[in-house]
C-alpha positions as CSV (number, residue, x, y, z in Angstrom):
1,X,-111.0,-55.9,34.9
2,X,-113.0,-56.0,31.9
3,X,-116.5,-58.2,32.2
4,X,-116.1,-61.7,30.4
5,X,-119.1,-62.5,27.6
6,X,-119.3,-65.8,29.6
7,X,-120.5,-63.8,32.8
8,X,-122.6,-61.4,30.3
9,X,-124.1,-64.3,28.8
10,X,-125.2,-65.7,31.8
11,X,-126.7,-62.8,33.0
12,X,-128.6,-62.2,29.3
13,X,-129.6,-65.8,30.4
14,X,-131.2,-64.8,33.7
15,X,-132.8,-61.8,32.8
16,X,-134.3,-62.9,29.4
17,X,-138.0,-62.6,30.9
18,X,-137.5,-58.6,31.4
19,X,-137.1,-58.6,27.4
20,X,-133.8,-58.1,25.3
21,X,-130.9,-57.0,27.7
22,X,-127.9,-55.3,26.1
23,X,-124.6,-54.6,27.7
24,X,-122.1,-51.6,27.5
25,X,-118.7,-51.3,28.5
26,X,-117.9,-48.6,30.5
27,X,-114.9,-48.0,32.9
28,X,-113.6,-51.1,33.0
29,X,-117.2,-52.3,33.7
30,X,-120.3,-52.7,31.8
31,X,-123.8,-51.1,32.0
32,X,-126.9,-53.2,31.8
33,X,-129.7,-52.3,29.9
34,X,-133.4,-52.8,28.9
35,X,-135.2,-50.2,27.0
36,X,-132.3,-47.6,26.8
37,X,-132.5,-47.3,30.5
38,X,-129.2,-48.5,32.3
39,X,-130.6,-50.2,35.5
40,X,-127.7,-52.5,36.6
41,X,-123.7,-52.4,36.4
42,X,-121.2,-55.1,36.7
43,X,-118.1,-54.8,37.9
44,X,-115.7,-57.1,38.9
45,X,-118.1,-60.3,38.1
46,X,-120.6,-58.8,39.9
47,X,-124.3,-57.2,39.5
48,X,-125.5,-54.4,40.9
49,X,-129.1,-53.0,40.7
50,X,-130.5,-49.4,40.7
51,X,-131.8,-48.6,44.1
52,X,-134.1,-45.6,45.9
53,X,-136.3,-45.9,48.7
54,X,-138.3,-48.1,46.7
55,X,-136.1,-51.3,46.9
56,X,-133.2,-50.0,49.0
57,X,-134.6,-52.0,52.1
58,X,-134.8,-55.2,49.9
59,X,-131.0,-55.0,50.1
60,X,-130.5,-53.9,53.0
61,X,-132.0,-56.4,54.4
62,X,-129.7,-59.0,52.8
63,X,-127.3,-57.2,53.9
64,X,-125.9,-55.4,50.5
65,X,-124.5,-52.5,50.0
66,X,-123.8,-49.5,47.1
67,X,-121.3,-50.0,44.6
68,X,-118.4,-47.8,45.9
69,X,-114.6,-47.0,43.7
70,X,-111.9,-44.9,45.0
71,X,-111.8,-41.4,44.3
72,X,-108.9,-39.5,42.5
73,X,-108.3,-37.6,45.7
74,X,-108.5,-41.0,47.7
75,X,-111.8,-40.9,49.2
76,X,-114.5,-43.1,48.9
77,X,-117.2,-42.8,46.8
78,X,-120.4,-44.7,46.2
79,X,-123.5,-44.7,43.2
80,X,-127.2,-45.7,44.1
81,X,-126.2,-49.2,42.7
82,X,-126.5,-52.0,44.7
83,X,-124.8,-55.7,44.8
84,X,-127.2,-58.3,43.8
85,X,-127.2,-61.0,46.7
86,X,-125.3,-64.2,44.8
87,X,-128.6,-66.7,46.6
88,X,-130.8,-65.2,43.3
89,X,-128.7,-66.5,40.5
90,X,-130.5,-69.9,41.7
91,X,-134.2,-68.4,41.5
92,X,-134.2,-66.6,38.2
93,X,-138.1,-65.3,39.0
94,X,-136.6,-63.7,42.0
95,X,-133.9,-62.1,40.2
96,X,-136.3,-61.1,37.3
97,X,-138.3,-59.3,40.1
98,X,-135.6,-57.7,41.8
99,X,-134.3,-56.4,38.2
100,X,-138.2,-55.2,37.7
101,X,-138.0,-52.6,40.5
102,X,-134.5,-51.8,39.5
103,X,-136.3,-50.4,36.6
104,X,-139.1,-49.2,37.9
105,X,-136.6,-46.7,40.0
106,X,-135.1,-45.7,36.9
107,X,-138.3,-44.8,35.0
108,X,-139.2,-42.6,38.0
109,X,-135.7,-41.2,37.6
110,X,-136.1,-40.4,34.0
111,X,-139.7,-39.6,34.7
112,X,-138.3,-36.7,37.2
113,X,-135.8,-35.7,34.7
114,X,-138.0,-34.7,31.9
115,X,-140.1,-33.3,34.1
116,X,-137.3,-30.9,35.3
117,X,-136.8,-29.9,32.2
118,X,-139.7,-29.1,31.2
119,X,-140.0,-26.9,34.1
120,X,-136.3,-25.3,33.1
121,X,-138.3,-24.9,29.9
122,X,-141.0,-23.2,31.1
123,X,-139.2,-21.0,33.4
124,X,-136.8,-20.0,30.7
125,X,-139.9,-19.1,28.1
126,X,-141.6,-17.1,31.6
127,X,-138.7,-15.0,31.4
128,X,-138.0,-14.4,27.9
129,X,-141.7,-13.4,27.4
130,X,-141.6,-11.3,30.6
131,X,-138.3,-9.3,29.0
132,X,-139.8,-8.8,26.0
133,X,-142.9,-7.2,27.2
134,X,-142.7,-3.4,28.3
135,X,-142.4,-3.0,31.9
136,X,-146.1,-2.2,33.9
137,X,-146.5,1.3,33.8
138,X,-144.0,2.7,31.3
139,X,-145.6,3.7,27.9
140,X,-145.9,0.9,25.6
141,X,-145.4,3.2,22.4
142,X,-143.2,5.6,21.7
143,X,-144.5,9.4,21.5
144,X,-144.6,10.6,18.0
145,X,-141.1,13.0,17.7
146,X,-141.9,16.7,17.3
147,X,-141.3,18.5,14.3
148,X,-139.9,22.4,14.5
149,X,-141.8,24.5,12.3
């Protein structure tokens, strides 16, 4: 079921503290993002933040779970997106702060990615050097050929 603008807009609504929020449709669904950084989904009429261990407990505790969608082979899986409890569509500052750590945990995910790449990077340039340089102890020259007379 595709998102309705009317549930978009009210979201846009809520969240207009955290700064311009764009949406983007995806899988029957929508993305929800601030800063090129998707930290929330909707699907189904309903809002789900990016969690870790930083805010996992916060919706735990409210008793909320991941986002989780039937498999092709018919088991369950599940994304480290959780529902938004309904009681903070009433206290906009709460939901603004809940949607803060949401993207908090996605900086530290982007944060992580570049840094692994950088590492790939690094490791890659490592070996490339160490395969272009002539292996320890083996002449680094060639020995002039010698000529008959």
């Amino acid at each position: 079921m595709a998102v309705s603008s009317e549930y978009k807009e009210f979201l846009a609504e809520q969240l207009e503290r955290l700064g311009p929020i764009r949406f983007r449709g995806m899988f029957g669904g929508a993305g929800v993002y601030l800063d090129d950084l998707m930290f929330g989904l909707i699907f189904d009429e309903t809002l789900y933040f990016k969690v870790d261990d930083r805010n996992r407990a916060d919706f735990e505790a409210e008793d909320k779970g991941p986002f989780t969608f039937e498999m092709t082979d018919g088991s369950t899986g599940s994304l480290h997106y959780y529902e938004v409890p309904e009681r903070l569509y009433d206290d906009p500052d709460e939901l603004v702060q809940w949607a803060r750590k949401a993207m908090d945990v996605m900086r530290a995910v982007k944060a992580e990615k570049l840094a692994r790449a950088a590492r790939a990077a690094e490791r890659k340039k490592a070996a490339a050097k160490k395969k272009a340089a002539p292996a320890k102890g083996s002449p680094s020259k060639k020995k002039p050929a010698r000529r008959k007379a």
